[in-house]
C-alpha positions, 0 to 999 in steps of 0.5 A: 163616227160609228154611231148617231149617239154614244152606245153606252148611255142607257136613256132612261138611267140619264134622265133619272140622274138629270132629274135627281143630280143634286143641286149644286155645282161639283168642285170639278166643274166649278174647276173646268169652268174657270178654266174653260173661261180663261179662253174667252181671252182670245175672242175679239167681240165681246157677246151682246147677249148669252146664255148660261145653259144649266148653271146650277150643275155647270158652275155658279162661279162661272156665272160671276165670272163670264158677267164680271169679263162681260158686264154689259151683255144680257144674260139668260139663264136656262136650267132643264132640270126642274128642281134646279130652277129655284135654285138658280133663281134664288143665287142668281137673281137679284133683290127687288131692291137693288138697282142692277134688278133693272139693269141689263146685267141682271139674268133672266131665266127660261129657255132662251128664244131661236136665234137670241143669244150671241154666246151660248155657254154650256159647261160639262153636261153633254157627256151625260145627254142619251141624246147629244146631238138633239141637245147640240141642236137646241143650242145651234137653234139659240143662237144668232148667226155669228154666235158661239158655242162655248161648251165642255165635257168629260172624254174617254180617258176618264177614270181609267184607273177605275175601269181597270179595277171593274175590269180585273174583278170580272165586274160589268162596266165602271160607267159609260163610255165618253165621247171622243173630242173628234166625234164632238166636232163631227157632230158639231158640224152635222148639227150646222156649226162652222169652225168647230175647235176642239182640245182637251186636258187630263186632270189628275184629282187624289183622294185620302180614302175609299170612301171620299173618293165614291163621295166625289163621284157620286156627286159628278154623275152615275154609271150610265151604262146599259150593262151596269150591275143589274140591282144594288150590292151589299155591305160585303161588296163595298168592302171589297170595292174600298179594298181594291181602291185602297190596292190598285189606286194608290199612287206613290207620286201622292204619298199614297193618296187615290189617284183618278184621271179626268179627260176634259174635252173643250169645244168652241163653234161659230153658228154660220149664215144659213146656206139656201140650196139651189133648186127649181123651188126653195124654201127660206125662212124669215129668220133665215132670210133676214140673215142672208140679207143682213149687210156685212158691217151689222154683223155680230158675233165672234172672232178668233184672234 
């Protein structure tokens, strides 16, 4: 891996979209979250506890759907952008009358304590962090030993077509450029995940016009990207852009309709026992200590099957 963290995200333009993205989840993530939760099938050991990390952005479907699949586990919901915690608090919690309010199914919300979720479910927002491996690094800390992370993302083959048109025009960049899924698991492993398993799908999505195709991608995310145009266009501009959308997207396969590719990348990691170097002195947490220690039937965690 070239770089410590991905070169084209400007910092300042992604913590201005994490604080303004809107409020609710995006059809393609609602999408790549039901997909991405048909491979908690191959897991043997159902999570005690986990964490829904960003479930306003990452997909509220999903929430119903992990705590159908696991309706005894605990569930934490933390959301990093303030203005989505209302949010999240008013479709997730349940009224002071019902009884599940009491019930271990029912979410609590806040950042989750080191070491106290068993799965910790992170869906398609780590292609937007200016800082991925801080952001790997909180979840590696969430977890218990034996935990999991369950994570998606967007990967570099995404939205090629609009790249080529920003390219043909003489245009700076169309959007940052994504992560490849072996560089994840690089990070993955750097961060102290074990075991990391990495795979990825193209989505194809087609749109009538123009103008619902920016619709949707305006609601996905931003141009991230350091060398982005400087200020706003004008009316002149767009024109153009919606002409050359209409020209170059057009895909015959869909009866013309404007085609856009979507790279997902999925990932899966185990959070190992912690490893105690060996030197004339050694430091061990207490944490970490109880992990060592922990005889081999009390563990818990996942298996691939």
């Amino acid at each position: 891996m070239s770089s410590e963290r991905p070169p084209s995200i400007d910092p300042v333009a992604a913590a201005r979209w994490h604080a303004a993205a809107p409020a609710y989840s995006p059809w393609l993530h609602e999408e790549v979250a039901r997909r991405m939760q048909e491979r908690l099938q191959w897991l043997r050991q159902a999570p005690k506890s986990w964490c829904h990390w960003d479930a306003v952005r990452g997909g509220l479907q999903a929430q119903a759907l992990i705590s159908a699949r696991y309706p005894q586990a605990r569930c934490q919901v933390h959301e990093s952008a303030g203005h989505c915690r209302p949010v999240a608090q008013q479709a997730l919690a349940s009224p002071w009358w019902n009884p599940s309010r009491w019930s271990a199914a029912s979410p609590r919300f806040g950042m989750p304590d080191d070491a106290s979720v068993q799965m910790l479910w992170a869906n398609m927002a780590l292609h937007m962090a200016a800082d991925p491996q801080a952001l790997i690094g909180q979840w590696q800390r969430a977890l218990a030993v034996d935990g999991y992370l369950m994570f998606s993302c967007l990967g570099p083959d995404t939205l090629q077509e609009l790249h080529a048109v920003y390219a043909a025009l003489g245009w700076p960049p169309a959007g940052q450029t994504f992560t490849d899924m072996h560089d994840w698991g690089d990070m993955l492993v750097q961060a102290g995940f074990a075991e990391p398993v990495m795979d990825m799908e193209h989505i194809r999505l087609t749109f009538a016009t123009p103008e619902r195709l920016l619709q949707e991608l305006r609601e996905l995310g931003c141009n991230l990207h350091p060398q982005r145009f400087a200020a706003l266009r004008g009316r002149r501009w767009r024109e153009q852009l919606h002409r050359a959308l209409a020209e170059r997207l057009a895909d015959p396969q869909h009866a013309g309709r404007l085609a856009l590719t979507f790279e997902v990348i999925y990932g899966h990691a185990l959070k190992p026992a912690p490893r105690v170097r060996v030197g004339p002195v050694s430091s061990v947490s207490l944490q970490d200590m109880r992990s060592i220690l922990r005889p081999e039937g009390g563990k818990t965690g996942a298996r691939r099957g």
